[in-house]
DRENKE-692135 format. One record per residue: x, y, z of N, C-alpha, C, O in turn; residue in one letter; residue number from 0. Coordinates in nm, 3 decimals, always signed. Layout:
<sites>
     n_c1     n_c2     n_c3    ca_c1    ca_c2    ca_c3     c_c1     c_c2     c_c3     o_c1     o_c2     o_c3  type  seq
        X        Y        Z        X        Y        Z        X        Y        Z        X        Y        Z     a  NUM
...
</sites>
This chain:
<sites>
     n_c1     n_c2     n_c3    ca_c1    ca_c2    ca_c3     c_c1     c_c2     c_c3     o_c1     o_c2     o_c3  type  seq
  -18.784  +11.178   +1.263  -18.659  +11.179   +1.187  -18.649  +11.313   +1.114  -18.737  +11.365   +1.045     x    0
  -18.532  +11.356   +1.141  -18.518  +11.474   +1.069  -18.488  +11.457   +0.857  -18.407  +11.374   +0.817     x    1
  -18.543  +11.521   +0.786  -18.487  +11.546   +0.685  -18.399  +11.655   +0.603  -18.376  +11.776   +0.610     x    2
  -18.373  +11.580   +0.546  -18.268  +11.726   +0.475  -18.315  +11.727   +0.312  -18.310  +11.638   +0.227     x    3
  -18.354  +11.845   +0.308  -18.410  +11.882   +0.166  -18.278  +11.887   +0.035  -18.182  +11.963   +0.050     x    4
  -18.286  +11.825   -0.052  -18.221  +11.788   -0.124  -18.238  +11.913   -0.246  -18.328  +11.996   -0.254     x    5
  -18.174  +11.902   -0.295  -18.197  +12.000   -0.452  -18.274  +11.917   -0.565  -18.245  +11.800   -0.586     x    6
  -18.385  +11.991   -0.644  -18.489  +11.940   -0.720  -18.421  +11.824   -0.829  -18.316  +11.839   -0.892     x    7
  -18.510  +11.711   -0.831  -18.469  +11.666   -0.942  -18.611  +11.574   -1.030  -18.685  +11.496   -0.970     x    8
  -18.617  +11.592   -1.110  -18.769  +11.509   -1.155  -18.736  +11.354   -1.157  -18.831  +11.275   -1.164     x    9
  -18.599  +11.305   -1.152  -18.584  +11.172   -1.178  -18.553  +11.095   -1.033  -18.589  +10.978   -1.021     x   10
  -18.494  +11.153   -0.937  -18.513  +11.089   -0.811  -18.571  +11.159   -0.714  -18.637  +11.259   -0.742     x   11
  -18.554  +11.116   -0.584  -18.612  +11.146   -0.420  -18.519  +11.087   -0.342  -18.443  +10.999   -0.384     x   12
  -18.519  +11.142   -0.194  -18.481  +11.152   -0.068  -18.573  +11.041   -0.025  -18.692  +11.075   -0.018     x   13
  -18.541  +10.903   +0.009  -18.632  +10.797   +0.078  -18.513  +10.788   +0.227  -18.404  +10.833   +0.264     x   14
  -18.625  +10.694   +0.275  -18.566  +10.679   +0.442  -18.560  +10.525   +0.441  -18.673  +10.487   +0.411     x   15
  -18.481  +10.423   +0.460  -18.481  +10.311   +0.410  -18.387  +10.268   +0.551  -18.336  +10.347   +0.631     x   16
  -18.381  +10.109   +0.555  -18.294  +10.035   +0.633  -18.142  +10.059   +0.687  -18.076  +10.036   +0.788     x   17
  -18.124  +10.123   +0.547  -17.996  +10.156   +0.570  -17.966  +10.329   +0.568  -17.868  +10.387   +0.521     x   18
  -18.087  +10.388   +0.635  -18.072  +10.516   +0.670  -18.133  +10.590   +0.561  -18.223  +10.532   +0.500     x   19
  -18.097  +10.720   +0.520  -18.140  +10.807   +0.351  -18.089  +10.720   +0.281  -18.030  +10.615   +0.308     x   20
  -18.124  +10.792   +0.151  -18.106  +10.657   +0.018  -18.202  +10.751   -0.099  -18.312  +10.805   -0.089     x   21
  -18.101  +10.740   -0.217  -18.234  +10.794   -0.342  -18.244  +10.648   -0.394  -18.178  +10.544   -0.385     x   22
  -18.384  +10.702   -0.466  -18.475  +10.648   -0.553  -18.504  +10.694   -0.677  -18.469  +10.805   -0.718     x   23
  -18.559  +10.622   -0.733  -18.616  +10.644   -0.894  -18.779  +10.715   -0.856  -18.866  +10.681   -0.775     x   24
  -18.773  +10.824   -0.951  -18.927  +10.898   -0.906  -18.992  +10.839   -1.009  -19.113  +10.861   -1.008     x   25
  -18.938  +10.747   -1.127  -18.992  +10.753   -1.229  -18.895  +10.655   -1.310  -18.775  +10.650   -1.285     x   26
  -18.966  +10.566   -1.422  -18.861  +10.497   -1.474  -18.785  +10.547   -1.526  -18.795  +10.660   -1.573     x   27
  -18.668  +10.461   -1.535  -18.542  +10.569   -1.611  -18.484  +10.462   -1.676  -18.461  +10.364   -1.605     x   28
  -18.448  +10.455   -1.815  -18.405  +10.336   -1.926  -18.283  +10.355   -1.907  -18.232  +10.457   -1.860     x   29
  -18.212  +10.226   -1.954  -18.073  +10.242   -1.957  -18.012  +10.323   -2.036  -18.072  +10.354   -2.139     x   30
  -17.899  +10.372   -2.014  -17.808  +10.460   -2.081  -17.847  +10.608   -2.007  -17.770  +10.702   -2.024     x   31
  -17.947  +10.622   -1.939  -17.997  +10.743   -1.967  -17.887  +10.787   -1.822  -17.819  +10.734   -1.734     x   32
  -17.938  +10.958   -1.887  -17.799  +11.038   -1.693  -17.922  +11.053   -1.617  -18.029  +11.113   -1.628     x   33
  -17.859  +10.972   -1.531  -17.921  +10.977   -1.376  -17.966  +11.140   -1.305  -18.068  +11.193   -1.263     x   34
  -17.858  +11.166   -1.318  -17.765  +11.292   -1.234  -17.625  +11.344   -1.252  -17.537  +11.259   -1.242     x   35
  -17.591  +11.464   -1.276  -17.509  +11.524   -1.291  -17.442  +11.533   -1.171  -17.491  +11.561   -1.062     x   36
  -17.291  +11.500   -1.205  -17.208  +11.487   -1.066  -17.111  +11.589   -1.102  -17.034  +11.599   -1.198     x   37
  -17.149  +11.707   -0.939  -17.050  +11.837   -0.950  -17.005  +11.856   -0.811  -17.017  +11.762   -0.732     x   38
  -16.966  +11.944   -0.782  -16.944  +11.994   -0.675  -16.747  +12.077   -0.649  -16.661  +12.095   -0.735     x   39
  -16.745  +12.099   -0.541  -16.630  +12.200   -0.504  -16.505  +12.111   -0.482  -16.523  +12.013   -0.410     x   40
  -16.367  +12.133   -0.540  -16.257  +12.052   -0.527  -16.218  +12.085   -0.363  -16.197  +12.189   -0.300     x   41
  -16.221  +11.938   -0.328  -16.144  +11.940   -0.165  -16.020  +11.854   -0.158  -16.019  +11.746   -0.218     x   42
  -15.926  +11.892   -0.095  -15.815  +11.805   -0.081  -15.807  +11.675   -0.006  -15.721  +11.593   -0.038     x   43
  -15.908  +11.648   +0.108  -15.900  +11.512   +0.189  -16.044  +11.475   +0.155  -16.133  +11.556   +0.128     x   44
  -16.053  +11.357   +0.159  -16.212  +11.280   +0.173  -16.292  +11.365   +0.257  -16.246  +11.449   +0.334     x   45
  -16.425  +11.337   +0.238  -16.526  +11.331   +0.312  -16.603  +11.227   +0.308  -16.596  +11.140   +0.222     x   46
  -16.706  +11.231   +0.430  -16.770  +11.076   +0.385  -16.895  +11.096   +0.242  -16.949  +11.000   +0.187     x   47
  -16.925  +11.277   +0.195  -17.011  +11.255   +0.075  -16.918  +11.291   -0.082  -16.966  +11.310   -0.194     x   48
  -16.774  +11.291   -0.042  -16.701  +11.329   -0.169  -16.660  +11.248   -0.216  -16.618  +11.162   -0.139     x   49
  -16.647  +11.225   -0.346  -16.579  +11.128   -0.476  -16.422  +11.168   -0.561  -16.389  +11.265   -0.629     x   50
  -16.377  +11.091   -0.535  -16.216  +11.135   -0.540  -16.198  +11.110   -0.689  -16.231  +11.005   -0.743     x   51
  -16.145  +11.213   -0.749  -16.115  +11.219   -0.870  -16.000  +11.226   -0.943  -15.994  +11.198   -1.063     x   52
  -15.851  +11.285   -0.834  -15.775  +11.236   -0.838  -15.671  +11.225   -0.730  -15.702  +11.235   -0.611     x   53
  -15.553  +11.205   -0.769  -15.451  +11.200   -0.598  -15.474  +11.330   -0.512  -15.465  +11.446   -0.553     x   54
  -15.509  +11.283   -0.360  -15.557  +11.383   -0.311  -15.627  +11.533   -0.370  -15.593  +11.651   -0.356     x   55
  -15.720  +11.479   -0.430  -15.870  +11.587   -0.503  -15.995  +11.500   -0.495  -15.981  +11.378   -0.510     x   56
  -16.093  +11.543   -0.477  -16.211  +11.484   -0.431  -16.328  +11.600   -0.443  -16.334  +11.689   -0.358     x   57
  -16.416  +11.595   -0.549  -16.519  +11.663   -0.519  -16.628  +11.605   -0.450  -16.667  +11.489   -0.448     x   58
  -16.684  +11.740   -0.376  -16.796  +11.739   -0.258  -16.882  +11.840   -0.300  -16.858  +11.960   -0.311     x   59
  -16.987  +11.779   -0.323  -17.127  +11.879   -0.353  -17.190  +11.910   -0.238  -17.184  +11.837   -0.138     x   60
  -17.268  +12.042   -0.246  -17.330  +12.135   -0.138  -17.436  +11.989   -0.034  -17.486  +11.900   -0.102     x   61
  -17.450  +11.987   +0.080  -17.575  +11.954   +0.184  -17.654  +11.923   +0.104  -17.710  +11.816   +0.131     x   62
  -17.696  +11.989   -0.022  -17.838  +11.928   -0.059  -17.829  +11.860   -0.147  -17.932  +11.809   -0.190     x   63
  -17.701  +11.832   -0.211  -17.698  +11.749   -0.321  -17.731  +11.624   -0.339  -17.677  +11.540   -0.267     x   64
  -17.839  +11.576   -0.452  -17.894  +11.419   -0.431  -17.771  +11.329   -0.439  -17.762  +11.233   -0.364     x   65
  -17.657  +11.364   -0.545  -17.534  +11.254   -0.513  -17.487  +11.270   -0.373  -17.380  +11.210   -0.380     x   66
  -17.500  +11.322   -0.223  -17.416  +11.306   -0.143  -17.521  +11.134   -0.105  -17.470  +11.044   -0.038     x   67
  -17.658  +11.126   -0.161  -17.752  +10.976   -0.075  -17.730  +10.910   -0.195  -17.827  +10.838   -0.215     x   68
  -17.646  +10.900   -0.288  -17.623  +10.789   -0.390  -17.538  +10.649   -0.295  -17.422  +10.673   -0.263     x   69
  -17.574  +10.564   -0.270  -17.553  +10.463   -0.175  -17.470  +10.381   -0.232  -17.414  +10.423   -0.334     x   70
  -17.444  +10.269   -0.193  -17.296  +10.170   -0.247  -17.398  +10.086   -0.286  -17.514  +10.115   -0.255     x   71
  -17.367   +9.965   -0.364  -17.426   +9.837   -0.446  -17.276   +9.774   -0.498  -17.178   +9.829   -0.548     x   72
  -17.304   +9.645   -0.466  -17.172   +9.602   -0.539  -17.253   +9.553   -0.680  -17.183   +9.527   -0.778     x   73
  -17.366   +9.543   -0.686  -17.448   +9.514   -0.745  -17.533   +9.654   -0.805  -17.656   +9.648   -0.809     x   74
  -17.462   +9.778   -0.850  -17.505   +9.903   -0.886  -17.634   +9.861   -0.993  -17.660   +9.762   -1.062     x   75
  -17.702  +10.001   -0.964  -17.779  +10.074   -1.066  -17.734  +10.137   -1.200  -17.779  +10.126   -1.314     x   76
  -17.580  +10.244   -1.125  -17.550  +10.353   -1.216  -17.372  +10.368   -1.199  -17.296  +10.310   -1.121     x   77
  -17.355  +10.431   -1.263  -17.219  +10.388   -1.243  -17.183  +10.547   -1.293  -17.290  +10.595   -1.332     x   78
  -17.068  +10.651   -1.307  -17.003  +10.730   -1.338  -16.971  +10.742   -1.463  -16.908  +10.655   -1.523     x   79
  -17.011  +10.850   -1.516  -16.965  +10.821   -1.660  -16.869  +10.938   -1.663  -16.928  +11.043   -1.687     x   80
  -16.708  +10.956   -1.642  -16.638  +11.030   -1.662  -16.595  +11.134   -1.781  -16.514  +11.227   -1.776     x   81
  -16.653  +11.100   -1.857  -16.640  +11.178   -1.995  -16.728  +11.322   -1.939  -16.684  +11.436   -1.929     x   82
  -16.862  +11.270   -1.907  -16.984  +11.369   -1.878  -16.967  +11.437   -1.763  -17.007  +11.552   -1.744     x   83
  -16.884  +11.343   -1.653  -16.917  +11.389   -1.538  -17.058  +11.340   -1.459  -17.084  +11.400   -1.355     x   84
  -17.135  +11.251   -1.496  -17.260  +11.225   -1.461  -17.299  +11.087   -1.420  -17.218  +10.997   -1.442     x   85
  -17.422  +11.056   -1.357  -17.409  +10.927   -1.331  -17.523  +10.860   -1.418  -17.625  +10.923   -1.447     x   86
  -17.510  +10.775   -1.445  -17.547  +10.672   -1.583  -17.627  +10.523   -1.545  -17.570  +10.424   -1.501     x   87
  -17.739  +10.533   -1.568  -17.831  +10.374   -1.561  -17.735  +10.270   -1.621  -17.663  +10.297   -1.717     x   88
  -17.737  +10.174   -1.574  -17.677  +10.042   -1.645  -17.760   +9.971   -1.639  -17.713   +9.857   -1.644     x   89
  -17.861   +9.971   -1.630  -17.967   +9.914   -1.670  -18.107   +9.983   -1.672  -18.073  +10.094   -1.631     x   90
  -18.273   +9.993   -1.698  -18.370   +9.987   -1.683  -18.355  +10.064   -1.539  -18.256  +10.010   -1.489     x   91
  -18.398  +10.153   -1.456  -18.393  +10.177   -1.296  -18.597  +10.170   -1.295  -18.643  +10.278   -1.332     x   92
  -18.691  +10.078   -1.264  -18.810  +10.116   -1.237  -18.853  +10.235   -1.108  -18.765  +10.237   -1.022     x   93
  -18.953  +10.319   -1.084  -19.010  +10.403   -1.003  -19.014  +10.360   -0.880  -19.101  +10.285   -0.837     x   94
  -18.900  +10.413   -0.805  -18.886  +10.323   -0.702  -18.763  +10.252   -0.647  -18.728  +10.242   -0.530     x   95
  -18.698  +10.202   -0.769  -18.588  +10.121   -0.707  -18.463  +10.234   -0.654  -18.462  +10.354   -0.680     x   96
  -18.369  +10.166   -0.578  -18.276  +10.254   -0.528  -18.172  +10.321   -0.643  -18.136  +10.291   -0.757     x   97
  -18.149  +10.406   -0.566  -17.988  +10.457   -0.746  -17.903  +10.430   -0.643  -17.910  +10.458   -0.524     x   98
  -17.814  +10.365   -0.714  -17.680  +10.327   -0.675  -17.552  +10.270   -0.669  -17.543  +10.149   -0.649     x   99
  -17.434  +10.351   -0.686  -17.284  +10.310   -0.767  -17.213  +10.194   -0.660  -17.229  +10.170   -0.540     x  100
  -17.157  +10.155   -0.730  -16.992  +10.093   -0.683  -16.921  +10.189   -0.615  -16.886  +10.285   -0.684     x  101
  -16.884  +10.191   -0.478  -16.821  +10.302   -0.423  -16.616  +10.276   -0.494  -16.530  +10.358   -0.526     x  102
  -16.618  +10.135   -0.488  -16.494  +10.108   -0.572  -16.452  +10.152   -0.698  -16.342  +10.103   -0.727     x  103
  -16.491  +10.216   -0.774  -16.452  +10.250   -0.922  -16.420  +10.409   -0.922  -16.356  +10.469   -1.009     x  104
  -16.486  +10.470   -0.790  -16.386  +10.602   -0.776  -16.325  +10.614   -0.625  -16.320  +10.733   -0.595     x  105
  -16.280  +10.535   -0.523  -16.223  +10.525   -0.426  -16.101  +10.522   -0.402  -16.115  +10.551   -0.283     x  106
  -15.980  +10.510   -0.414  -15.886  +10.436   -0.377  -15.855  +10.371   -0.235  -15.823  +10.254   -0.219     x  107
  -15.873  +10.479   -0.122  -15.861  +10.409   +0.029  -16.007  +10.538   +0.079  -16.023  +10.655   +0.113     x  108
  -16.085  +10.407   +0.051  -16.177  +10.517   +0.160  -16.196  +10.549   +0.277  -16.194  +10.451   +0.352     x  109
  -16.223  +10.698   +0.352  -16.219  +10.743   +0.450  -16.303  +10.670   +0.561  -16.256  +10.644   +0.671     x  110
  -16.423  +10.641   +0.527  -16.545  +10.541   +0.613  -16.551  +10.430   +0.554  -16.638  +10.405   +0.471     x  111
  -16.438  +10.327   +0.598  -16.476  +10.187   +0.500  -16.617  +10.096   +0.602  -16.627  +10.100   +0.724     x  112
  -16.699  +10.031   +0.515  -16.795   +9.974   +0.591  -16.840   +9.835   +0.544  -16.791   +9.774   +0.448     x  113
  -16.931   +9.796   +0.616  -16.983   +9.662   +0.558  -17.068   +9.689   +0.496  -17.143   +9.781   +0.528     x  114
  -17.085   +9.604   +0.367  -17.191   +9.637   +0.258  -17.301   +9.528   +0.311  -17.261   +9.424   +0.363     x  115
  -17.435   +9.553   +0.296  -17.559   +9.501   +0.275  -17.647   +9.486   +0.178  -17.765   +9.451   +0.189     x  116
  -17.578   +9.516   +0.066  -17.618   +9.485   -0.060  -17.699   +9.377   -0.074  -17.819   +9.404   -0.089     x  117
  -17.667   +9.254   -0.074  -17.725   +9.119   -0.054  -17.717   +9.094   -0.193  -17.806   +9.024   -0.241     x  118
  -17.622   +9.139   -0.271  -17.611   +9.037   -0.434  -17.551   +8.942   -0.408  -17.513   +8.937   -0.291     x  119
  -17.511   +8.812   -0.509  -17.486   +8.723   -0.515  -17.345   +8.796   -0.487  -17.282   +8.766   -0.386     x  120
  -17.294   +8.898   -0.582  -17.134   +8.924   -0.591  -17.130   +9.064   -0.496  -17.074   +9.166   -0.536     x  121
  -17.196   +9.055   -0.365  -17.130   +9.156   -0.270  -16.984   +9.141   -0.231  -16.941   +9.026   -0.240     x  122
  -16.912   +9.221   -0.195  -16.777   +9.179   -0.167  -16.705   +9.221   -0.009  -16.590   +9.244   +0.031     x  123
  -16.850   +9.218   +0.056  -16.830   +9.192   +0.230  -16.798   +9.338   +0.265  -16.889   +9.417   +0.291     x  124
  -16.661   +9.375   +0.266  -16.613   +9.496   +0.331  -16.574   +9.588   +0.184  -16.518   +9.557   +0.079     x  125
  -16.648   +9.741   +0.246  -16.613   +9.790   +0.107  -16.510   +9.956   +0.172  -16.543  +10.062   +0.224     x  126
  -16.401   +9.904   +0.137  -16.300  +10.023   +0.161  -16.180  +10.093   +0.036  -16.074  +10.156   +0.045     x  127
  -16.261  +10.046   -0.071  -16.162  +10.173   -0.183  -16.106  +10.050   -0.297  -16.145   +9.933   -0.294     x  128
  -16.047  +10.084   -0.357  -15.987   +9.985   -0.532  -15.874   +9.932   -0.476  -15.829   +9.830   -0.527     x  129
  -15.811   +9.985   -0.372  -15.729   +9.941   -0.323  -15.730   +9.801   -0.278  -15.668   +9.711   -0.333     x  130
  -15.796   +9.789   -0.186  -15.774   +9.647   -0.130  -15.874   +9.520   -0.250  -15.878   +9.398   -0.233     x  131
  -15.937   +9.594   -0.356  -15.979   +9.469   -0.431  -15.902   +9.354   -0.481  -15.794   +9.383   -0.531     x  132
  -15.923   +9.276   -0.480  -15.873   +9.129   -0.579  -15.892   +9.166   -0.729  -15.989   +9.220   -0.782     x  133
  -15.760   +9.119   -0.790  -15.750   +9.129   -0.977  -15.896   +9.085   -1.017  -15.944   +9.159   -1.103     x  134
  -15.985   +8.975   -0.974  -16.141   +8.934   -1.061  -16.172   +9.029   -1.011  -16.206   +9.097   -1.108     x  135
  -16.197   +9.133   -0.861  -16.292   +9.243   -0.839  -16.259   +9.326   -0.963  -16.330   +9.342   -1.063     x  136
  -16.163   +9.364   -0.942  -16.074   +9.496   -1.064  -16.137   +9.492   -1.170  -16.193   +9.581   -1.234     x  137
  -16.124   +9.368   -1.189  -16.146   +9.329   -1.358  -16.310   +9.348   -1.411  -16.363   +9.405   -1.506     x  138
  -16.364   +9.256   -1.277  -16.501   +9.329   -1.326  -16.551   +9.464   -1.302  -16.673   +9.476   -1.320     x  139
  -16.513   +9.530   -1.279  -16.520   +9.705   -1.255  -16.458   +9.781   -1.318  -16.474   +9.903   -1.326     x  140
  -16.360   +9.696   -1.384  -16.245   +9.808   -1.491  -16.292   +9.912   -1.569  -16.244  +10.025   -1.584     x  141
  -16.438   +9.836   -1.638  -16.474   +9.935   -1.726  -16.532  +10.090   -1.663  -16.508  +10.197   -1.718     x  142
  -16.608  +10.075   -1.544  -16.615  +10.174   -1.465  -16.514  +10.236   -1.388  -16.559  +10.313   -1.303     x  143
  -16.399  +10.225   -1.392  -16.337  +10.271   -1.319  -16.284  +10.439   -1.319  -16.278  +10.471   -1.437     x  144
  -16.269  +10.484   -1.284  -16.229  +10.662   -1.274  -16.075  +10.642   -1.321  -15.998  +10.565   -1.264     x  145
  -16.030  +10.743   -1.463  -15.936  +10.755   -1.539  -15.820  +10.758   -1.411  -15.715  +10.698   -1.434     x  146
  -15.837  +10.832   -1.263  -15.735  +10.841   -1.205  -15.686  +10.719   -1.148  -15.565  +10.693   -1.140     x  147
  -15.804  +10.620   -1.095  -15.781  +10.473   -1.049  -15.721  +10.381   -1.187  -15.608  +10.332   -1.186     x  148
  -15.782  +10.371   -1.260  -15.695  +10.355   -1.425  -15.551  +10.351   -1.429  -15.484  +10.254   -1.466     x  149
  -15.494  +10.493   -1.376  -15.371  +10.533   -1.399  -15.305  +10.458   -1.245  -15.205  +10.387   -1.248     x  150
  -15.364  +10.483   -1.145  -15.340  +10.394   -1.020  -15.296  +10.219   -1.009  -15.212  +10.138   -0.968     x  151
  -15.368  +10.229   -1.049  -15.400  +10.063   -1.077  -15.302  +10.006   -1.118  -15.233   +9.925   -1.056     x  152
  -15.280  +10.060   -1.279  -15.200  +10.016   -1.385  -15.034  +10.011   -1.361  -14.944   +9.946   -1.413     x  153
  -15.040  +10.120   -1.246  -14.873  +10.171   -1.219  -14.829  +10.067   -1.123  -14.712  +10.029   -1.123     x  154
  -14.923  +10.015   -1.035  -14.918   +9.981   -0.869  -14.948   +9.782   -0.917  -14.956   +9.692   -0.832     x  155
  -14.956   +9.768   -1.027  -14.960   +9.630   -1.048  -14.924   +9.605   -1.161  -14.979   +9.506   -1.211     x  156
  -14.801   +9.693   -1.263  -14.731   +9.648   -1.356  -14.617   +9.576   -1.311  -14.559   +9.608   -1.208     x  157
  -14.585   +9.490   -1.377  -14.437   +9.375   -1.383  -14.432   +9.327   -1.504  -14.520   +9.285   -1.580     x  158
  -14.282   +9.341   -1.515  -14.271   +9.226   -1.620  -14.319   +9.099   -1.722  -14.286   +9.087   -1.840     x  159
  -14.396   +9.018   -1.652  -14.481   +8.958   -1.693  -14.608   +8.989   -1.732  -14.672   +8.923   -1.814     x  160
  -14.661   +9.129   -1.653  -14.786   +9.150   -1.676  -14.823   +9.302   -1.701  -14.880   +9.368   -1.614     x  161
  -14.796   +9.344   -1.798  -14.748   +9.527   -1.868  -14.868   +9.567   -1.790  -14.854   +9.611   -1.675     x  162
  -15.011   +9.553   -1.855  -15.126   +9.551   -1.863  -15.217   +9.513   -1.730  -15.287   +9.427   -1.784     x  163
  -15.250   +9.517   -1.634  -15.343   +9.435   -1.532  -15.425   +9.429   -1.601  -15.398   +9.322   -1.655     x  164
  -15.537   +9.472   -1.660  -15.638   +9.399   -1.698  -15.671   +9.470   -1.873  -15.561   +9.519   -1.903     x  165
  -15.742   +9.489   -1.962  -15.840   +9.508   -2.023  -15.892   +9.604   -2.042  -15.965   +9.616   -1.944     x  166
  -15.913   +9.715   -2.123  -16.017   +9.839   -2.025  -16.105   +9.897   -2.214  -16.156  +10.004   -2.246     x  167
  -16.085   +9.771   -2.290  -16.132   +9.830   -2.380  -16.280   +9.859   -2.406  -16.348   +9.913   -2.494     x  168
  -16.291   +9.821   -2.332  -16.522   +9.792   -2.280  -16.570   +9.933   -2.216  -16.687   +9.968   -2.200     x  169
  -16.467   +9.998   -2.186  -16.523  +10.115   -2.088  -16.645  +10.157   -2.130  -16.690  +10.175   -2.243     x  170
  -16.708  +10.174   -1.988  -16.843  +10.300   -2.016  -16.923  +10.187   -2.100  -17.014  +10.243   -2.160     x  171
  -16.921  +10.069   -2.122  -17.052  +10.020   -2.204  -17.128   +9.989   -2.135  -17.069   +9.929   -2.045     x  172
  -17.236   +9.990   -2.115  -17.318   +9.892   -1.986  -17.365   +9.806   -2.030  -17.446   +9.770   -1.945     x  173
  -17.369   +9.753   -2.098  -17.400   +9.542   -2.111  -17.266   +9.514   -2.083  -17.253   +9.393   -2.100     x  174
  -17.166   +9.562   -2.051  -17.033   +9.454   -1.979  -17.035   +9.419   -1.800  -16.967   +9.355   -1.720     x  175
  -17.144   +9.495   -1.799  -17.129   +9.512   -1.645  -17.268   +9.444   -1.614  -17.357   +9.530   -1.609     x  176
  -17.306   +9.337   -1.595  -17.446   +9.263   -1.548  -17.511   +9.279   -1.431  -17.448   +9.243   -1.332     x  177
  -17.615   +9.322   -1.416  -17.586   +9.343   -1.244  -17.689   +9.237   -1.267  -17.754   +9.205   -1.366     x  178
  -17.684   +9.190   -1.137  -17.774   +9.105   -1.041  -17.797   +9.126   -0.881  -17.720   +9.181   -0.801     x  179
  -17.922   +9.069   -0.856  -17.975   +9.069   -0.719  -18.098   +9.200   -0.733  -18.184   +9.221   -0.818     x  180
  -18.071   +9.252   -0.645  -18.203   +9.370   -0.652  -18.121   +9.502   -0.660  -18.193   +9.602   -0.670     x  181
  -17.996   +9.524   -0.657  -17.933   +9.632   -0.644  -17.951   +9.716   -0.552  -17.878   +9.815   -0.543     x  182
  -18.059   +9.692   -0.459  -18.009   +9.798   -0.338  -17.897   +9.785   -0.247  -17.833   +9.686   -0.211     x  183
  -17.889   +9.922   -0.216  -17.719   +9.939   -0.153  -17.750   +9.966   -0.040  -17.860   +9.980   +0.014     x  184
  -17.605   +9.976   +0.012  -17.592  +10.058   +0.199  -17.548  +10.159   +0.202  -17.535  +10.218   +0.309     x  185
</sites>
């Protein structure tokens, strides 16, 4: 198997796992703490390693970047912390376990939608962008969600009856967001 050398980081690694590359924890990492700093070059269409940040904009970090093997979990590790730009433990990560976001909280229609293998209790089968979620998906992800999906969301499911879709006063806390199962992703 070929590898691809990643750029240094003391807190994860490049593993080879079931579901292809995949990072890991080199080392425990407590909650709250930044994972990884999420950067890279503004592109106008998806790629399958870029994170869309807003209507047609999407940054994509260089080949070696450890966020291009940050894997899906509907059942995450870490989640985006938009203020920082960085990605964020939501819980404890032990030496070893996988790192890995909700591809839904910065997606809207993703370019490679796939089947998740997560195996949490709350996987949600096919994972293709915020778009096609259900109001309980939304809701439990709100607080993670990317300010541009926020503004998405809110526009594309206001009515009359319902100003508001959901809630979003929790943002960024991580005890609102529980994970369960083992959190590895696909």
């Amino acid at each position: 198997m070929n590898y691809i050398a990643i750029a240094s980081s003391s807190k994860v690694t490049l593993m080879s796992s079931s579901c292809g590359l995949s990072l890991s924890a080199t080392r425990d990492i407590a909650l709250g703490e930044v994972v990884l700093p999420l950067f890279g070059e503004p592109i106008a269409k998806p790629s399958r390693y870029s994170i869309q940040i807003g209507e047609n904009l999407h940054l994509e970090g260089p080949p070696e970047s450890p966020t291009n093997y940050i894997n899906h979990s509907c059942n995450p590790s870490c989640y985006i912390n938009w203020s920082s730009m960085s990605f964020v433990s939501l819980s404890q990560i032990s030496a070893g376990e996988a790192i890995t976001y909700h591809y839904s909280t910065s997606e809207w229609d993703m370019k490679e939608k796939f089947r998740c293998r997560c195996g949490s209790e709350s996987c949600l089968g096919t994972i293709n962008g915020a778009k096609y979620l259900k109001p309980k998906d939304l809701e439990t992800i709100s607080p993670y969600l990317s300010p541009f999906l926020l503004s998405k969301i809110s526009i594309a499911s206001m009515t009359p009856d319902n100003p508001r879709p959901f809630s979003v006063e929790h943002r960024h806390q991580p005890s609102t967001y529980t994970p369960t199962g083992d959190g590895n992703g696909d």
